[in-house]
C-alpha positions as CSV (number, residue, x, y, z in Angstrom):
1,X,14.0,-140.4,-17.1
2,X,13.9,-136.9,-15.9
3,X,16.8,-135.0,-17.6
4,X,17.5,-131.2,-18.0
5,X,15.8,-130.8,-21.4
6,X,13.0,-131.8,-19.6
7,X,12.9,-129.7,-16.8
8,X,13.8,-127.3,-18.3
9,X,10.0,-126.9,-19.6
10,X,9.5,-125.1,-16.6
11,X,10.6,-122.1,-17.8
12,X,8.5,-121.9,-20.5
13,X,10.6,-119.5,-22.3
14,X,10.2,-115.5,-20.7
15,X,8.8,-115.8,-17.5
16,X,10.4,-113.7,-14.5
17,X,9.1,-114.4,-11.4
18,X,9.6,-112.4,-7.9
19,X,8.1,-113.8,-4.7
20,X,8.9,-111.5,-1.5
21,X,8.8,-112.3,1.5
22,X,9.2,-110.2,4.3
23,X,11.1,-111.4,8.0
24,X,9.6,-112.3,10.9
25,X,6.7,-109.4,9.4
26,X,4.6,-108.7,12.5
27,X,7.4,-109.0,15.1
28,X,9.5,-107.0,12.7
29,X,7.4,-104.1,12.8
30,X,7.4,-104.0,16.6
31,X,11.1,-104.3,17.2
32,X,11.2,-101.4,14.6
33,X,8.8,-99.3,16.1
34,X,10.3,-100.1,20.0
35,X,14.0,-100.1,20.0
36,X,14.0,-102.0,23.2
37,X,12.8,-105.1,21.8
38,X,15.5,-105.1,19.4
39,X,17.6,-108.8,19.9
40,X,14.8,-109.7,22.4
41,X,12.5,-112.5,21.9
42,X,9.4,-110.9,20.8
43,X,6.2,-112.9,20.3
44,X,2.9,-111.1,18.9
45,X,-0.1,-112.6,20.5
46,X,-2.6,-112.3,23.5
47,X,-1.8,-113.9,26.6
48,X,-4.4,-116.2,27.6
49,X,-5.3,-119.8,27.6
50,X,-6.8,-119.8,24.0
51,X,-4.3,-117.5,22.5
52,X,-2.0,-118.5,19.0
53,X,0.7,-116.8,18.3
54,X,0.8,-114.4,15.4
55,X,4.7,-114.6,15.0
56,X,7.4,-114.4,16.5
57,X,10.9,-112.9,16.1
58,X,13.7,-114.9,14.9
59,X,15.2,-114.6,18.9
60,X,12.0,-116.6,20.2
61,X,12.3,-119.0,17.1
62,X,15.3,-120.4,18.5
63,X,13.4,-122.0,21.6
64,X,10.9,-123.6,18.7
65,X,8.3,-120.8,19.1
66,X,6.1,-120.5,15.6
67,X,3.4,-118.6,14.6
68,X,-0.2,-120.6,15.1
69,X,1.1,-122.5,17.9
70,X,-0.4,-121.6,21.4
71,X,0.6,-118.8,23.5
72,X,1.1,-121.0,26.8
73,X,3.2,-123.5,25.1
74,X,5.1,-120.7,23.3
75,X,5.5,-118.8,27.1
76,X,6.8,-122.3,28.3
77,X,9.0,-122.6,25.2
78,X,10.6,-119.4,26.0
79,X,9.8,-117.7,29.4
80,X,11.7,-114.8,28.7
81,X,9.3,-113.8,25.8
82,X,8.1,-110.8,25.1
83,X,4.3,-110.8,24.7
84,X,3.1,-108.0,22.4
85,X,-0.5,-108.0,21.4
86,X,-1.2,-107.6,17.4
87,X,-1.7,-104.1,15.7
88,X,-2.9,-105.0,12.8
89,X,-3.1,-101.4,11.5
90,X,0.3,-100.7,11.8
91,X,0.9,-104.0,9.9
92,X,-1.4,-103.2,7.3
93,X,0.4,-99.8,7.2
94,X,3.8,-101.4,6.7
95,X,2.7,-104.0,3.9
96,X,0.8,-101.4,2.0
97,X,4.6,-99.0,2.1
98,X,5.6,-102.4,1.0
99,X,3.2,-102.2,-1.9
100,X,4.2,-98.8,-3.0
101,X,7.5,-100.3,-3.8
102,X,7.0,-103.3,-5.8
103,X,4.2,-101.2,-7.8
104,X,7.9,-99.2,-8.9
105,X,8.8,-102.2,-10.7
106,X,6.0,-103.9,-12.2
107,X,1.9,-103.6,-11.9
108,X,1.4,-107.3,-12.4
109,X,1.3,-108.0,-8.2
110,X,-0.4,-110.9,-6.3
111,X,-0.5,-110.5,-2.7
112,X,-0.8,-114.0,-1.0
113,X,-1.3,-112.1,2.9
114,X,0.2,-108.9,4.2
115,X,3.1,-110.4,4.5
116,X,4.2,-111.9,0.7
117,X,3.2,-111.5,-2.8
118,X,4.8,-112.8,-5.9
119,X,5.3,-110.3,-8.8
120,X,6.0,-111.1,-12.5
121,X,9.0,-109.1,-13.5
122,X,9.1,-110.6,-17.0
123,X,8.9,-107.0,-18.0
124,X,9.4,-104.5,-15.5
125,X,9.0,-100.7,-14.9
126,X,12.6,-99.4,-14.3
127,X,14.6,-101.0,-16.9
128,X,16.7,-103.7,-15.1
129,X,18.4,-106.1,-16.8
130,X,17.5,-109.0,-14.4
131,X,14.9,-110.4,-12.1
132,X,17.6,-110.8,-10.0
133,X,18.6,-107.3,-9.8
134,X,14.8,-106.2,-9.7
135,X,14.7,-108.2,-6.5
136,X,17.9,-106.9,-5.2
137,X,16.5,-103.2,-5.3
138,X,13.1,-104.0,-3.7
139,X,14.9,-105.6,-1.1
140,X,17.4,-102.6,-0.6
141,X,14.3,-100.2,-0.8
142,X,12.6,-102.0,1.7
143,X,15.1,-101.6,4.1
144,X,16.3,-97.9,3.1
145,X,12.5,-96.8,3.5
146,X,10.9,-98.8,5.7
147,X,13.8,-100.4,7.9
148,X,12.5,-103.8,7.7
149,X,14.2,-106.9,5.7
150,X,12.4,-109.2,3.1
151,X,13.5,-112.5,1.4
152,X,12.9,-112.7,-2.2
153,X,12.9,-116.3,-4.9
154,X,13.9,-115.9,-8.4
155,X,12.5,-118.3,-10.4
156,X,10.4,-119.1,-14.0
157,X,7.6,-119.6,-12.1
158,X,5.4,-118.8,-8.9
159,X,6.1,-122.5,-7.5
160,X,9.9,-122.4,-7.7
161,X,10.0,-118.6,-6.3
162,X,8.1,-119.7,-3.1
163,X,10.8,-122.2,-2.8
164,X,13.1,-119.8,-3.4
165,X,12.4,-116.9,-1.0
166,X,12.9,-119.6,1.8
167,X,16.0,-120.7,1.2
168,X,18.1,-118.1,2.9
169,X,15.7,-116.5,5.1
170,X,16.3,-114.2,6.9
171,X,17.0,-110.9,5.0
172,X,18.2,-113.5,1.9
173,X,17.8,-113.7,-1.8
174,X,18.4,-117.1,-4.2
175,X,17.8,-117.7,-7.9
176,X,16.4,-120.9,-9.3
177,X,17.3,-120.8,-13.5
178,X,16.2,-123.6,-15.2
179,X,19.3,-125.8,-15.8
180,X,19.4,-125.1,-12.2
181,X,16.2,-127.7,-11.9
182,X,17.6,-131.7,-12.5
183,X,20.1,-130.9,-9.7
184,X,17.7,-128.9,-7.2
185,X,14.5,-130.7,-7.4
186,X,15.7,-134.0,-6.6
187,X,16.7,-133.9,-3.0
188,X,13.9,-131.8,-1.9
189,X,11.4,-133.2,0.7
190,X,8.3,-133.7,-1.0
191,X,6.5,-131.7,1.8
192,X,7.7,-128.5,0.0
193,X,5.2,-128.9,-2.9
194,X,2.7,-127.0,-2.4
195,X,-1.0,-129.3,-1.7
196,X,1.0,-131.8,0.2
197,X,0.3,-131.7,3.7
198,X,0.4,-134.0,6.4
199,X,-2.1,-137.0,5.4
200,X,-0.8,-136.4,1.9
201,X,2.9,-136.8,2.7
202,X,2.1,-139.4,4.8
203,X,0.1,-141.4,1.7
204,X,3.1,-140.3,-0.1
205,X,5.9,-142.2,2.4
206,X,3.6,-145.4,2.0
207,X,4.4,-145.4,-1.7
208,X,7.9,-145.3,-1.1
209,X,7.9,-141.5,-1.8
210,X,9.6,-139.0,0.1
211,X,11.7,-137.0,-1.6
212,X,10.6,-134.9,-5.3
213,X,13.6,-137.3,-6.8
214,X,11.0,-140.3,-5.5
215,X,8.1,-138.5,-7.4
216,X,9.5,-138.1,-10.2
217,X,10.3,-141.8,-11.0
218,X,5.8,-142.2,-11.2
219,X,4.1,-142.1,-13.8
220,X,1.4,-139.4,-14.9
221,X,-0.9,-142.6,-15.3
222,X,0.0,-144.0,-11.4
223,X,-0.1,-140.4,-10.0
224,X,-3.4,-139.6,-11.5
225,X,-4.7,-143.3,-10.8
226,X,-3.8,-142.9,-7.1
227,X,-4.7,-139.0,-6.4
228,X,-7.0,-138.3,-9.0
229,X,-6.3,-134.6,-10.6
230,X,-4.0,-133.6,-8.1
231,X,-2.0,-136.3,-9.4
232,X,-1.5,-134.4,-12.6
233,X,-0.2,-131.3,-10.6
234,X,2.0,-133.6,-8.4
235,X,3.4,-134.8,-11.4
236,X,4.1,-131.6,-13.1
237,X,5.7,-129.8,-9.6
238,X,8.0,-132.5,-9.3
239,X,9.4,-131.1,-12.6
240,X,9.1,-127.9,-11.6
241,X,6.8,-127.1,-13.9
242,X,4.1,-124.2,-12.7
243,X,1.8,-122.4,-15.3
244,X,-0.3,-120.7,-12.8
245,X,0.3,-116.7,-13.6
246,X,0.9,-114.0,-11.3
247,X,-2.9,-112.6,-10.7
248,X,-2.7,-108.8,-10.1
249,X,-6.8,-108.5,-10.3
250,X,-7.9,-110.9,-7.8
251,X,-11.1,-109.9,-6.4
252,X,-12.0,-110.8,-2.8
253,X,-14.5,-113.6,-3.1
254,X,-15.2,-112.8,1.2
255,X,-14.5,-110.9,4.2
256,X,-14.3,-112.0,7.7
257,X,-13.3,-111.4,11.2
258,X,-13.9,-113.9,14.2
259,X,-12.4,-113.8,17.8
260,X,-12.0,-116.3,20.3
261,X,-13.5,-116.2,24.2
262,X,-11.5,-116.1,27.0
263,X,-13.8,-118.8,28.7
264,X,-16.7,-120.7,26.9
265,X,-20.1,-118.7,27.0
266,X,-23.8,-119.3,26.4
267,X,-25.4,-118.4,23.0
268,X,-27.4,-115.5,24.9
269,X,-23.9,-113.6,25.6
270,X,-22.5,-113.6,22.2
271,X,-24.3,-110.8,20.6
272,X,-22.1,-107.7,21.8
273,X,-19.6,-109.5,20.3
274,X,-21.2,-110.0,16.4
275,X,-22.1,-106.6,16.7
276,X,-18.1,-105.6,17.4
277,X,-17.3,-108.2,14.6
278,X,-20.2,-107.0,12.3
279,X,-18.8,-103.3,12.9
280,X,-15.4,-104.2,11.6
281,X,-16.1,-106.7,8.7
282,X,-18.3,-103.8,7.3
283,X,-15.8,-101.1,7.8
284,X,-13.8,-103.8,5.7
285,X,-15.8,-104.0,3.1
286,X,-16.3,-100.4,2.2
287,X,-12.7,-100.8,0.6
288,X,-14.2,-102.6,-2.1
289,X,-15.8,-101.7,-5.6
290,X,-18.3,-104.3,-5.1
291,X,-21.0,-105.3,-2.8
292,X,-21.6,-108.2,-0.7
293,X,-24.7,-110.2,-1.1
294,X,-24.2,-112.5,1.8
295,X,-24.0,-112.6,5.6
296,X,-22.2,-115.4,7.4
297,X,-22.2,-116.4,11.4
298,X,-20.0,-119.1,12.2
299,X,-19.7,-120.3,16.1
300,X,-17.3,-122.6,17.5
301,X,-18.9,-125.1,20.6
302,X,-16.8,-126.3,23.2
303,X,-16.0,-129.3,21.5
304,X,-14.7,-127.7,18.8
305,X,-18.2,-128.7,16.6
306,X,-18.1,-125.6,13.7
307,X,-21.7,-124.3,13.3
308,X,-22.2,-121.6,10.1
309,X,-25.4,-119.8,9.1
310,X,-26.3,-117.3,6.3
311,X,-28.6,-115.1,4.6
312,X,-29.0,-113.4,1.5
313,X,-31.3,-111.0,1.3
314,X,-32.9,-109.9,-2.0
315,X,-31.6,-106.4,-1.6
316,X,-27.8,-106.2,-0.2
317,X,-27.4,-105.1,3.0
318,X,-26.6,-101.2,2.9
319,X,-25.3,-100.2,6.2
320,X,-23.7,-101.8,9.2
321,X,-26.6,-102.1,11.1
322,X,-28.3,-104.0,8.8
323,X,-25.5,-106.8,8.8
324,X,-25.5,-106.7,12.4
325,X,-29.6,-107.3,12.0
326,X,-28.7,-109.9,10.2
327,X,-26.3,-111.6,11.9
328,X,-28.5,-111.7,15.4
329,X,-31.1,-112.9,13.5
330,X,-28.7,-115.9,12.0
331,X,-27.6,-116.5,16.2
332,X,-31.1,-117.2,16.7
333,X,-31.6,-120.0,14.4
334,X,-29.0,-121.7,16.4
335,X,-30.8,-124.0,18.9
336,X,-28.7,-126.3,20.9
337,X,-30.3,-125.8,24.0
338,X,-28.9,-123.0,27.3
339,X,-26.5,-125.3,28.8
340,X,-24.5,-125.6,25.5
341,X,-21.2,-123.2,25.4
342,X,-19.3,-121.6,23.0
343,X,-15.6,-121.2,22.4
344,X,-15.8,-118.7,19.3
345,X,-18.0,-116.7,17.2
346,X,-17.2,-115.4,13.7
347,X,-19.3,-112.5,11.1
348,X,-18.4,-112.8,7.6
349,X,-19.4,-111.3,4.2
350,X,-19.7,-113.0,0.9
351,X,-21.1,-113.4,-2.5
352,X,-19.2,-110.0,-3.6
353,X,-21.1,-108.2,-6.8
354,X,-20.7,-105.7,-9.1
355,X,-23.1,-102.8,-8.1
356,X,-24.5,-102.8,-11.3
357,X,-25.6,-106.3,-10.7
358,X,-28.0,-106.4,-7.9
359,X,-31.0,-106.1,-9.2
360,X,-33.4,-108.8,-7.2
361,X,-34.9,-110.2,-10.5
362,X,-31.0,-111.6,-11.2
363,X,-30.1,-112.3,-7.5
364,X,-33.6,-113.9,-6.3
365,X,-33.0,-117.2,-6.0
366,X,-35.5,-118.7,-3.9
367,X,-39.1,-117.7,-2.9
368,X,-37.8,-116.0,0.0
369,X,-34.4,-114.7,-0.6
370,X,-32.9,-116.9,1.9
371,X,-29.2,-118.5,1.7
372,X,-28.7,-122.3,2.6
373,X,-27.6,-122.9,6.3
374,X,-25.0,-125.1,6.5
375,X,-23.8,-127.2,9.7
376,X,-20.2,-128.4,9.4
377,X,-18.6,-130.6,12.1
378,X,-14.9,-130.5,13.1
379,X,-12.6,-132.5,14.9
380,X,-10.9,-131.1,17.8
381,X,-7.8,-129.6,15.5
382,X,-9.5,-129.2,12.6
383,X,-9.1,-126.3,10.9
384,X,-11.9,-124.0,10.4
């Protein structure tokens, strides 16, 4: 029997956890920045027959327009749309404002995207009494100085929070305590624990679960026997038990950027557009303390088969035109014959290092300093 006491483990004690999530973030930023898309139905993307939207304003989510679904079904969801195409600099702008104010209140930060982070307030910088109150003020700052809204979960832990920031979105804030758990856990789909997505949930219904309240009446022993180690964390979740912490040093383990055609193109017209790709993923990188190791191609066929390639050189690339060397040189291993066409292409950097590390005697793995190709085949739908 699941009873309070035992919930109640989730808590483990101290722990304060913030997760922030800002509204609508992209189309946000352009109502804010053009008053005349204020109340309007905005939706960042490209038009175009390959297009996804990037988001979309609370006014187009009413017709059932979300972000990742494609722009011609969102434009016949909602004809009245707005179509904005993504600045991604002014985003980048607004969530790192958005930084500067939770680094007010605590240093131990974990973004999740541009859009979210959580942050452990156990102990924070400006002597509040309360998460809840620390997570009143960010959301007021925000606002006040940037004159966008955010949701923010209170919880004990990082799993709760998420849960938490969605539950009176937009421009909302709820706390989850921990004698708060036996009668909050219960009802909740189990598709809101995090890991469980559509095959899982559907394995999940054929066991007769469908709600956490459902989970919870398995056993460790049945979980585990029937889902392996992610059994164990199923198990746990449905108790609302999280021990993951908030990771303020998380170092980026690869960068990428990849763009989609507007019709599907030979391999022999693809390399002004690794060369654009190259140019930014490089630009990208010089943000970091470390260096890469690795270049990464990845194309896309018309039937959606995903093809990746790499290279690591002894010595790391040291300027952009040497990753865009590289990555032309990784096109031309691809050999599927003229007639085969591509949908998308994709450069990528990886195998970050400290720059004290390296030398080739540590990094010189094979005889000729080359990285394992890999060929990966999708579905139509998968994701890549």
């Amino acid at each position: 029997m699941v009873t309070v006491e035992t919930l109640a483990e989730a808590a483990f004690g101290t722990r304060k956890i913030v997760h922030v999530d800002m509204d609508a973030f992209y189309a946000s930023v352009e109502q804010r920045d053009d008053p005349t898309l204020r109340g309007k139905p905005v939706v960042v993307a490209w038009r175009g027959k390959r297009s996804v939207v990037c988001a979309a304003s609370y006014e187009a989510r009413r017709f059932g327009v979300r972000s990742a679904m494609a722009a011609v079904h969102a434009e016949r969801l909602c004809p009245d749309a707005i179509f904005v195409p993504p600045d991604f600099v002014r985003y980048k702008a607004a969530s790192h404002a958005a930084r500067r104010i939770f680094e007010r209140h605590t240093d131990s930060i974990e973004p999740l995207s541009l859009d979210e982070a959580y942050l452990d307030v156990t102990t924070n910088k400006t002597g509040l009494p309360t998460a809840t109150k620390v997570a009143k003020a960010i959301r007021e700052q925000i606002r006040e100085e940037l004159s966008l809204t955010a949701s923010a979960g209170v919880a004990p832990n990082k799993f709760l929070a998420k849960i938490a920031s969605d539950w009176r979105k937009p421009d909302g804030l709820f706390v989850i305590r921990p004698e708060d758990l036996a009668a909050f856990l219960p009802p909740l789909p189990v598709g809101r624990i995090p890991g469980v997505g559509k095959v899982t949930e559907a394995k999940l219904r054929q066991i007769g679960i469908q709600t956490v309240g459902d989970l919870q009446a398995f056993t460790l022993a049945d979980l585990e026997s029937r889902f392996g180690r992610y059994g164990c964390r199923l198990y746990e979740l449905a108790r609302g038990i999280d021990r993951s912490a908030v990771l303020s040093d998380r170092q980026v383990k690869s960068i990428s950027a990849e763009d989609t055609f507007e019709r599907d193109i030979p391999l022999s017209q693809t390399a002004e557009l690794i060369e654009r790709l190259a140019e930014k993923v490089w630009s990208a990188s010089r943000r970091e303390s470390r260096i890469a190791r690795t270049v990464v191609l990845k194309l896309k066929t018309s039937e959606f088969n995903l093809l990746t390639r790499s290279y690591t050189p002894i010595v790391p690339p040291a300027s952009c035109d040497e990753v865009k060397t590289i990555a032309l040189s990784l096109r031309d291993r691809i050999d599927l014959g003229p007639t085969r066409l591509f949908r998308l292409v994709g450069v990528g950097l990886s195998n970050f290092r400290e720059l004290e590390d390296h030398s080739p005697s540590l990094f010189n793995d094979s005889a000729d300093g080359e990285g394992a190709d890999s060929l990966v085949r999708h579905g139509i739908g998968a994701s890549t």
